[in-house]
Structures are given as C-alpha cells and as structure tokens.
C-alpha positions in Angstrom: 21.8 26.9 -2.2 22.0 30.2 -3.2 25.5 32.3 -4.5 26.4 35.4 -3.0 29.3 37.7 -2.9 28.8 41.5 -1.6 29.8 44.4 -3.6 29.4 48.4 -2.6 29.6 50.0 -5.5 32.7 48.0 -7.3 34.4 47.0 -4.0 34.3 43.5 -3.2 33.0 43.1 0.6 32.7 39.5 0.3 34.3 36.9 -2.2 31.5 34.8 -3.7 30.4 32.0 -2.1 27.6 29.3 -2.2 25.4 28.7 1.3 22.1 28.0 2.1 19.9 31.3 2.2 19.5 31.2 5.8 23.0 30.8 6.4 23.5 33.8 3.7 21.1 35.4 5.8 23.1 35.3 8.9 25.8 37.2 7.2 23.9 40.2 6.4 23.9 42.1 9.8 27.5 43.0 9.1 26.6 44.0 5.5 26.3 47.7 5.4 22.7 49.1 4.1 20.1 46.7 1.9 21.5 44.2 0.5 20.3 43.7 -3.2 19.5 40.1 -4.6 19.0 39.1 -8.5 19.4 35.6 -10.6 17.6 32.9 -10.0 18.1 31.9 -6.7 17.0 35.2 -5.3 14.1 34.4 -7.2 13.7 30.7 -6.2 14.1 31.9 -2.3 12.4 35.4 -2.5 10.2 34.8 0.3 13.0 33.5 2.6 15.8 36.5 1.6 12.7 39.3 2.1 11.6 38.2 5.6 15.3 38.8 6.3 15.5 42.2 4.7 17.1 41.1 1.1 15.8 43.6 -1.7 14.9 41.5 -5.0 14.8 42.8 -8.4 11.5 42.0 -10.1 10.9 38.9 -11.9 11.0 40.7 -15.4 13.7 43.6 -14.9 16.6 41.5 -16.7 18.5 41.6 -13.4 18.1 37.3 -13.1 20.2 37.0 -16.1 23.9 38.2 -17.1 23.9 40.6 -20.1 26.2 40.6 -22.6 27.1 44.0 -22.2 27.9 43.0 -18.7 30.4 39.7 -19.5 32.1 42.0 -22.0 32.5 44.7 -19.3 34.1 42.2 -17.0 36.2 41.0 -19.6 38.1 44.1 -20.4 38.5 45.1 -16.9 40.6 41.6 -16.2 43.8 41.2 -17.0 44.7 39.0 -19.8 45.6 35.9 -19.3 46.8 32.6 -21.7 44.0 29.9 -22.0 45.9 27.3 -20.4 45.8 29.5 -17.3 42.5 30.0 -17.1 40.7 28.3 -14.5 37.4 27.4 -13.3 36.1 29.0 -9.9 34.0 26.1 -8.0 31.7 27.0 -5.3 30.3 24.1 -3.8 31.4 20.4 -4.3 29.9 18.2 -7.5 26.2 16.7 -7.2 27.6 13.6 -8.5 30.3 11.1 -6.8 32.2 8.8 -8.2 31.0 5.2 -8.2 
C-alpha cells in the first residue's frame, strides 16, 4: 500500500489515505497537473506510479524522509490542543489480529 493525500500548494485536494498504487493511480485523472510522489513508498512502487504519470523525487534529494524543519512547521500552524486530546490518525486496519 502506498499513502497519499493531494495538496496544490497548501490546499488540501484529498484527505490522506492508504490504497494500493494502482487504485491511487485511478484517482489521478481528476488531479489537476503532475502529481508529485516522495517517501518510501513512491520509492518502493516508482516503476508502477511513473508508467501512470506520477513524478518521483530522486532517491537522495531528502524528499523520502520528514525534516525536522518540516514537523516543526506543521506544529506551529495547528492549533493547540491538551495531550489527552490528541489522537492518533489510522489509515488502514492493523497487520495483526487478535487471537
């Protein structure tokens, strides 16, 4: 599976979401211009997401990884919130089932 949300510029498009990449892939047509790909997935499914027009970042350009600068970005744009509110944000179901 690969995660994906679309941004243009800093407007959400679409809300993150996990999905195979050929099921991400039938999403793009509606996606206005080239859709940019980086982390790890992009990486793991480069050949798959550039046969459907997906632009990767290069291996080594730091794009596959968050930056620190960019976690602390996103932190003082959010509003602030208590710990006990904070939540996590699950994209797929667990690997692992209960026995």
């Amino acid at each position: 599976e690969v995660f994906a949300a679309l941004y243009q510029e800093e407007r959400e498009l679409w809300p993150a979401f996990a999905a195979t990449p050929e099921a991400l892939l039938k999403r793009l047509p509606d996606a206005p211009g080239t859709p940019l790909a980086a982390g790890t997935g992009s990486l793991r499914f480069s050949q798959v997401l550039q046969a459907g027009g997906v632009w990767i970042a290069p291996a080594g350009s730091g794009s596959h990884a968050p930056s620190a600068l960019a976690v602390c970005r996103l932190g003082l744009s959010a509003e602030p919130t208590s710990i006990e509110t904070a939540l996590p944000h699950y994209l797929r179901e667990p690997d692992a089932q209960p026995q």
